[in-house]
C-alpha positions in Angstrom: 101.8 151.6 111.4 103.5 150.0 114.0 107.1 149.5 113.6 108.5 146.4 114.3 111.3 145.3 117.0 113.8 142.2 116.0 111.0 138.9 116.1 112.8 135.7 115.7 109.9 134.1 114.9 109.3 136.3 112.0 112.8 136.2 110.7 112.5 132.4 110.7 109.2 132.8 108.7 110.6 134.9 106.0 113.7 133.2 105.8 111.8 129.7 105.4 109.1 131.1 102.9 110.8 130.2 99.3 111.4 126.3 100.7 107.9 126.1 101.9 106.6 127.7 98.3 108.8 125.1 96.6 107.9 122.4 98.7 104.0 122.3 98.6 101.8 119.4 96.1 101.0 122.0 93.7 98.8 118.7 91.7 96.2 119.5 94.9 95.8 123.2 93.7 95.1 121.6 90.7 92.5 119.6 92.1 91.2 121.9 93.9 90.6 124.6 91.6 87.9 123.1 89.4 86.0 123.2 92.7 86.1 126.9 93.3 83.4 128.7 92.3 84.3 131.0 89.2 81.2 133.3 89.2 81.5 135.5 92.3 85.2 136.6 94.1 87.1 133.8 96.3 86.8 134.0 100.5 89.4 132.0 101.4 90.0 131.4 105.9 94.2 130.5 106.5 94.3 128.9 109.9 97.7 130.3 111.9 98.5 132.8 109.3 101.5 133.4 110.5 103.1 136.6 108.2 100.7 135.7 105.3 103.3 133.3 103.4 100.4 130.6 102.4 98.0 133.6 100.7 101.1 134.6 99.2 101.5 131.2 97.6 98.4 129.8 96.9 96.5 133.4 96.2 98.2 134.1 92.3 97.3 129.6 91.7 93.8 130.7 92.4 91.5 132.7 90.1 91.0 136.1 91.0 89.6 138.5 92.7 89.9 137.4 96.3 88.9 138.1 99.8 91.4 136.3 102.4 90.9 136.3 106.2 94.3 135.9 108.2 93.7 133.9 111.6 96.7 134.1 114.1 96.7 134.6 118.0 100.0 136.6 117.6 99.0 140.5 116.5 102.3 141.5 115.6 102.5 138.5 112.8 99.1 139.8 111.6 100.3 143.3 111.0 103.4 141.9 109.1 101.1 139.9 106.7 98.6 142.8 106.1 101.5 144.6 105.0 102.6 142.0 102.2 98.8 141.4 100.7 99.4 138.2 98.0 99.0 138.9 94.1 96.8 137.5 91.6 98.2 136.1 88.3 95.5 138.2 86.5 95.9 141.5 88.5 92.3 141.1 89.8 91.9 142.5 93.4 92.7 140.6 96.3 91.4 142.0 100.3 92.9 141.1 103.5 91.2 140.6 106.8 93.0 139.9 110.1 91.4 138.1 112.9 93.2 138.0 116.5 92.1 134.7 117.8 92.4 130.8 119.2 92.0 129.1 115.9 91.0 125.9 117.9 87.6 127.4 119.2 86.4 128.3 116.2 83.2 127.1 114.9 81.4 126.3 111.5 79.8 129.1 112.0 83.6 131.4 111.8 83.9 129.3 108.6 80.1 129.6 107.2 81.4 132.5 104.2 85.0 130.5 103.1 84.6 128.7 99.9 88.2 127.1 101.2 90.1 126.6 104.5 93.8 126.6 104.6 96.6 126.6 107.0 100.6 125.4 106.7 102.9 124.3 109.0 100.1 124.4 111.7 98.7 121.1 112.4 102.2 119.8 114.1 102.0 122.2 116.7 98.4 120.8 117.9 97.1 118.6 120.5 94.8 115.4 118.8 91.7 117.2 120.8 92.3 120.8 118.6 92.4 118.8 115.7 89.8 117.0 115.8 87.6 120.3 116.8 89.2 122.2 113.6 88.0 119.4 111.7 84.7 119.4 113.0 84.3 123.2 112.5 85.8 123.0 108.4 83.3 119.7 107.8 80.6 121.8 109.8 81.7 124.9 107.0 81.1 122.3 104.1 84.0 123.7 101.9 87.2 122.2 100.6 90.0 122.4 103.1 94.2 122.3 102.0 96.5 122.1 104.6 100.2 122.0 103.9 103.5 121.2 105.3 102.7 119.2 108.4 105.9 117.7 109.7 106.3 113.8 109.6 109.2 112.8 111.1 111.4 112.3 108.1 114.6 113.9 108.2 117.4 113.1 106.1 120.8 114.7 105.7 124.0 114.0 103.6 126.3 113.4 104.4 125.3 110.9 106.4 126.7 111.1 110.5 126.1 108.0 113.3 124.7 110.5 115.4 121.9 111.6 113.5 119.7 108.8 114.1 119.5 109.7 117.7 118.9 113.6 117.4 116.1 113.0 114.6 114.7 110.5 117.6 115.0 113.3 120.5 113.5 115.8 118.2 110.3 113.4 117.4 109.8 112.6 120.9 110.3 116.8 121.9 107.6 117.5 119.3 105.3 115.0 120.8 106.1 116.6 124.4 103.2 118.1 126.8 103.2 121.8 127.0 101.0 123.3 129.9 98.8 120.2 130.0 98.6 120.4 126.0 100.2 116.9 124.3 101.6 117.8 121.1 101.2 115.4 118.3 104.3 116.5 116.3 104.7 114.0 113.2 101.6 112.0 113.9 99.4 115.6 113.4 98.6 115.0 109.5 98.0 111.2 110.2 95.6 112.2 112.5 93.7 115.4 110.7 93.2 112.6 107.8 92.3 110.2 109.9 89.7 112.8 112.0 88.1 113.8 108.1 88.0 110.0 107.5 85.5 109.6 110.7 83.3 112.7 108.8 83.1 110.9 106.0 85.3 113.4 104.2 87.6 112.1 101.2 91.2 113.3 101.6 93.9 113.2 99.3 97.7 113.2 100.6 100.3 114.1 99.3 104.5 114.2 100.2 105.7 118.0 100.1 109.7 118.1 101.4 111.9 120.5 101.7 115.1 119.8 99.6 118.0 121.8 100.8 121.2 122.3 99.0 124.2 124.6 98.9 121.9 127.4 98.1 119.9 127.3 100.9 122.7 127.1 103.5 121.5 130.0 106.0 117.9 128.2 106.4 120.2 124.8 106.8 121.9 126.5 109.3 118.9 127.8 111.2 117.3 125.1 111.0 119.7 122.6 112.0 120.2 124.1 115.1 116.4 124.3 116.2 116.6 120.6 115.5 119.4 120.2 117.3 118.5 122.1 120.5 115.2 120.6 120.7 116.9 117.7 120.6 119.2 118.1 123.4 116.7 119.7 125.4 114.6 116.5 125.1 117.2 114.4 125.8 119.8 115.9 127.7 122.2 112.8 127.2 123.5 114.2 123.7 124.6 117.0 124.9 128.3 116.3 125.2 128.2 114.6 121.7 126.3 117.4 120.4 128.6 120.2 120.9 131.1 118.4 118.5 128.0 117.2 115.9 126.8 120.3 115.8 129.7 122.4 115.1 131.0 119.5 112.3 127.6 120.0 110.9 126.7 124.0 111.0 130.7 124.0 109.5 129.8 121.6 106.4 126.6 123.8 105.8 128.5 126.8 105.5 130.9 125.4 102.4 128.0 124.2 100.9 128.8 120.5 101.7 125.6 119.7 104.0 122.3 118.8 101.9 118.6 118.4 104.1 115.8 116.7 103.0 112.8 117.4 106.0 109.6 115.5 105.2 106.3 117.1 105.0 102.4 115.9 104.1 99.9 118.1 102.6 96.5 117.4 102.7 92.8 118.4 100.8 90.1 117.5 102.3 86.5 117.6 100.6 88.3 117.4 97.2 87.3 113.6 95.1 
């Protein structure tokens, strides 16, 4: 087994993980679940796997036993989530298979064993062109498809500051920035995956799923009020002399337990009346 260096990126995974489990539409599990087959063990495919956090949440709502494959172009991440396999509410078995790839060139045929598709916090980070193919490749697979936590551009914290208004704006627009030739859709990414279903013919469901950060959670306010806030500045360099001040006033309230976050989210099933 490899042992693993410091990754930031991982760190902000795990530290995340319990907001994102308490944030996600559990009524589409619900949903979903009377679809599943009950007869045979589950293959679930998790688009941008990340360190596994969405198999570990959704794996134990689901009946058991299970077979999940992890999809992620980062290896490291992939060796993190095989060593933190979910749980089943039942005990019943659950397998883990890791797949190195570019989850936007897959193909109905990567999909043709999954009886469901999921990602989270994924379809943000896309272009409208990636989208649209992941879409065509999960209606191609003709299986249900949930995917969670897409950012929308909803952003609320309290107390309330007049500068906020104009990071949260500088923070849309760097979301929606182009990226080696690659236009990010940011918040309009689960308007658009529904939409992109919608021209299939697909039904899909939507549902709000925000983070709701109090005193409790004031390391994850912390780091991720100043992601925010740097992407901000970068975007719009303008703030940055009224950001040093902000951002200290801020990051100090969080730490007293002062500061509360609410970050908007959609989740979406698709293929699901």
């Amino acid at each position: 087994m490899t042992t693993h260096a410091t990754d930031p990126f991982a760190d902000w995974l795990r530290l995340r993980e319990p907001a994102d489990a308490a944030a996600r539409a559990g009524d589409l599990v619900d949903r979903l679940r009377v679809r599943l087959p009950a007869d045979r063990p589950l293959v679930v495919h998790d688009l941008g796997s990340g360190t596994g956090s969405m198999a570990r949440w959704l794996a134990h709502r689901l009946p058991g036993p299970q077979h999940w494959v992890l999809y992620d172009r980062d290896a490291g991440l992939l060796e993190r989530a095989g060593t933190r396999p979910p749980v089943v509410a039942d005990g019943s078995p659950v397998t883990i298979r890791t797949r190195q790839c570019d989850i936007t060139r897959l193909t109905a045929a990567d999909l043709a064993d999954a009886d469901l598709v999921t990602a989270s916090a994924l379809l943000d980070m896309l272009t409208a062109e990636e989208i649209d193919r992941i879409v065509a490749a999960c209606v191609g697979a003709g299986r249900p498809v949930l995917f969670t936590l897409s950012v929308v551009g909803r952003v609320t914290l309290a107390p309330a500051d007049p500068l906020d208004a104009a990071v949260a704006a500088a923070f849309d627009a760097h979301q929606r920035r182009t990226v080696d030739g690659r236009t990010l859709l940011g918040p309009d990414a689960a308007a658009a995956c529904a939409a992109a279903f919608a021209r299939h013919g697909v039904p899909v469901i939507v549902r709000s799923s925000p983070w709701r950060l109090g005193p409790e959670q004031g390391e994850l306010i912390a780091e991720w009020f100043t992601g925010w806030l740097n992407a901000a500045v970068e975007q719009d360099p303008a703030l940055a002399d009224r950001a040093t001040e902000y951002g200290r006033r801020r990051l100090a309230e969080a730490a007293v337990g002062e500061l509360t976050v609410t970050v908007g989210h959609d989740d979406l099933l698709a293929g699901v009346e």
